[in-house]
Structures are given as structure tokens and as C-alpha cells.
C-alpha positions, 0 to 999 in steps of 0.5 A: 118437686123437692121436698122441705130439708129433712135433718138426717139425724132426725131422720134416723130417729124417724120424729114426727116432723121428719116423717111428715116433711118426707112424704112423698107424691109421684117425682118427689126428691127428699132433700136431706141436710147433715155433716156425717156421712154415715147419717146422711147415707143411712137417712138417703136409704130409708127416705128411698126405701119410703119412695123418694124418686131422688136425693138431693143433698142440701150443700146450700141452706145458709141459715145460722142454726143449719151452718152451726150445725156444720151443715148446709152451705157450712159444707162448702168450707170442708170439700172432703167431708163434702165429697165423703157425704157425697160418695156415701150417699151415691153407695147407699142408694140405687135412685139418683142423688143431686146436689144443691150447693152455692158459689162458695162460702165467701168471695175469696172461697169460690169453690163450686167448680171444683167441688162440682167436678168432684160430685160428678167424679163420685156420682152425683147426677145433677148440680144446682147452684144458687148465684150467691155465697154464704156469706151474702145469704140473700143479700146482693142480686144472684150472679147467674153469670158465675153459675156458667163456671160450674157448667164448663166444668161438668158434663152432668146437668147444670141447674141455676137457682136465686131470684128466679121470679118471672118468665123473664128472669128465667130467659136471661138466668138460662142465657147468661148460665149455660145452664140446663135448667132453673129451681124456682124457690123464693120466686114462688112465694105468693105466686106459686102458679109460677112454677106450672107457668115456667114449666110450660114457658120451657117445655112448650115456649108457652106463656100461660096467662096469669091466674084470674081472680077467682083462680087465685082465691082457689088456689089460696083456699086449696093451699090454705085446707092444704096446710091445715090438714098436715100441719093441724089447726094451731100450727097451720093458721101461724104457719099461713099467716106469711103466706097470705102476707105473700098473696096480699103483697100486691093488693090494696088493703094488705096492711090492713088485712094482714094486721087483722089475719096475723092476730086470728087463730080461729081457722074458720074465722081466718078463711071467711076473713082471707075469702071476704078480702080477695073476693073483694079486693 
């Protein structure tokens, strides 16, 4: 499991946010984002010295205020900062560091190959590549067909990520990339027993059956204390009202559900209301 991306900076500066996005459980990788080596080697060392298995650098996050940042996916426009934050990292840390990163920066600059060739040359351990460019955030279909590209290159494990929302999405994203494995992000949303599915689907060619009903209001319920407990009260309930409109997609009644949950801020009243619904939908 990878952790949410951590800024390195505020990383440093240890702020509440930071530490928490942090915490580790057994085989947790912190991804941390940033521009500067030096930030991003010093931030890898403290996230290790708190028991991170792993450092994944975060080359991939399109999103505007990380780009503007000069960070995330932004890095695919600069390939010697990119491979300065990559050796740094590399040097500062004795547990493996991965790379996330996407085709390019836009379809005249497809430059993962290359830049995966590097990260292998200065000791990154594995890559995984999202089929699409910055430029495209997450419009279009993910090209799991260019992800083989990276792997021709690299003798290092080749991972492919984007739209990666059922077993079968994984049969062909696995075929058509050469690839050794999938990161499951979006896919999840609403569904997160995906994850124990594919992992059982690929480690034992088994295919779990789909939750039952009361499986699924467990693991809504868990999820739901979950998020209360590390976000808090206020915060949690604002921060779960996506994720039930995730849960309910599929359900008849969600519109009506979701109008109702996303103007609750009572987190008792919340969870009798989101238990009432998917008991009796």
C-alpha cells in the first residue's frame, strides 16, 4: 500500500497534516512530491527513519496546484532535475525507492522510456507508469499499450496504472503492457474490496465473489469510524460525503441519498442515515 502524496517541504517542517498522511502500518510506501533534491532526499530520510518500507517519488500527480508547484507530473519537463531528485533519494535512504511517473508531459513529449532508463541507471527499484500524459489528466482511456515501451527498456519491475476497474481490466492491461504488475487507484473508489480481489485474482488465479450486502455496509461502516477517528469529527463527515456518493453510485435512491448525507454534519445522524440506506436499498 502507498501512502496519500506527502509534500517534502512540509514534510520537513513536520506539520500535522504531513505526519498523519505518514503513518505507517507493515509494507506502507510514503509517496513524497517535490522539486528540490535536497528536500525530497531529506524528507525519503525521515519518512524511513519513522518505518516507511519503501519511497515512491511522486513524477505523475497532474493536478494544477502540485504542477505549479514545479512538482508531480511538471517533473517530466525537466529530466535532470528529475534524475537529480532520483539520485538524491537513492543516496539518502537504505530501503527501496520507486517512481511514479506518466507517458510524458504531452504527446510531442513521451519521454517515460527514457526517463525510466535513467531512474534504473541511479537506483530506483521499480517504475509505475499511468497510460496517460499531463496534458490529458484524466480524460481519454489509458494507453496500457504504450506502458510496454517502458518495460522494453528497463530490466527493473514495470508497473501499469489508469482505469484499472475490474479483474478484466487487469487481464488485458497485464497483456497489452508486458507489465509485472497493476496499481489500482481510482478503480477502487467505492469498491475498495477490489484490491484484496486483484491481489487474490493475481496471486492465486482466484476470483472472490463480490461482497454480499452486509459485507458492504461492514466495510462502509469500518471505513466510515475509520475516517473519523484520523480526520475528526468536522472534517471526517465533509471528507466522507465523496465517498458514500462512491458507495451509492450504483444504487437506486443514491441522488436522493446523497442530497440528504451532503447537507449532515451530525456524524451520528450521518451513519444512522448511510446504515438506514444501504440496509434497505
Amino acid at each position: 500500500m502507498i501512502s496519500e502524496m506527502v509534500a517534502s517541504r512540509a514534510m520537513i517542517l513536520k506539520t500535522r497534516q504531513s505526519m498523519q498522511k505518514s503513518e505507517v502500518c507493515p509494507n506502507t510506501s510514503v509517496q513524497l512530491a517535490g522539486c528540490t533534491p535536497e528536500i525530497m532526499a531529506e524528507a525519503a530520510k525521515i519518512n524511513e527513519d519513522l518505518g516507511a518500507k519503501s519511497i515512491d517519488l511522486n513524477f505523475g500527480c497532474p493536478a494544477k496546484k502540485v504542477v505549479d508547484g514545479y512538482a508531480g507530473s511538471a517533473l517530466m519537463k525537466d529530466e535532470v532535475i528529475a534524475t537529480k531528485i532520483m539520485e538524491s533519494v537513492v543516496k539518502a535512504v537504505k530501503v527501496p525507492v520507486t517512481v511514479k511517473m506518466r507517458m510524458g508531459w504531452d504527446t510531442t513529449n513521451l519521454n517515460a522510456p527514457t526517463l525510466a532508463k535513467v531512474a534504473e541507471d541511479v537506483g530506483i527499484q521499480m517504475i509505475t507508469i499511468h497510460g496517460r500524459t499531463r496534458s490529458q489528466m484524466f480524460s481519454g482511456s489509458a494507453d496500457w499499450k504504450f506502458v510496454k515501451r517502458v518495460k522494453e527498456c528497463v530490466k527493473i519491475p514495470v508497473i501499469v496504472n489508469g482505469d484499472i476497474r475490474t479483474l478484466d481490466d487487469i487481464v488485458v492491461a497485464l497483456n497489452e503492457s508486458g507489465a509485472d504488475g497493476v496499481m489500482i487507484g481510482r478503480g477502487a473508489y467505492g469498491k475498495p474490496w477490489l484490491i484484496k480481489q486483484a491481489l487474490s485474482f493475481m496471486k492465486n488465479s482466484e476470483i472472490l465473489p463480490e461482497p454480499t450486502k452486509s459485507e458492504k455496509l461492514a466495510i462502509i461502516l469500518d471505513h466510515y469510524d475509520y475516517a473519523l477517528d484520523y480526520y475528526g469529527k468536522d472534517l471526517g463527515v465533509k471528507i466522507l460525503r465523496k465517498h458514500l456518493s462512491w458507495y451509492s453510485s450504483s444504487y437506486s435512491g443514491a441522488s436522493y441519498f446523497r442530497a440528504q448525507v451532503n447537507t449532515m454534519s451530525d456524524p451520528v445522524e450521518v451513519r444512522e442515515k448511510l446504515t438506514e440506506f444501504f440496509q434497505t436499498s
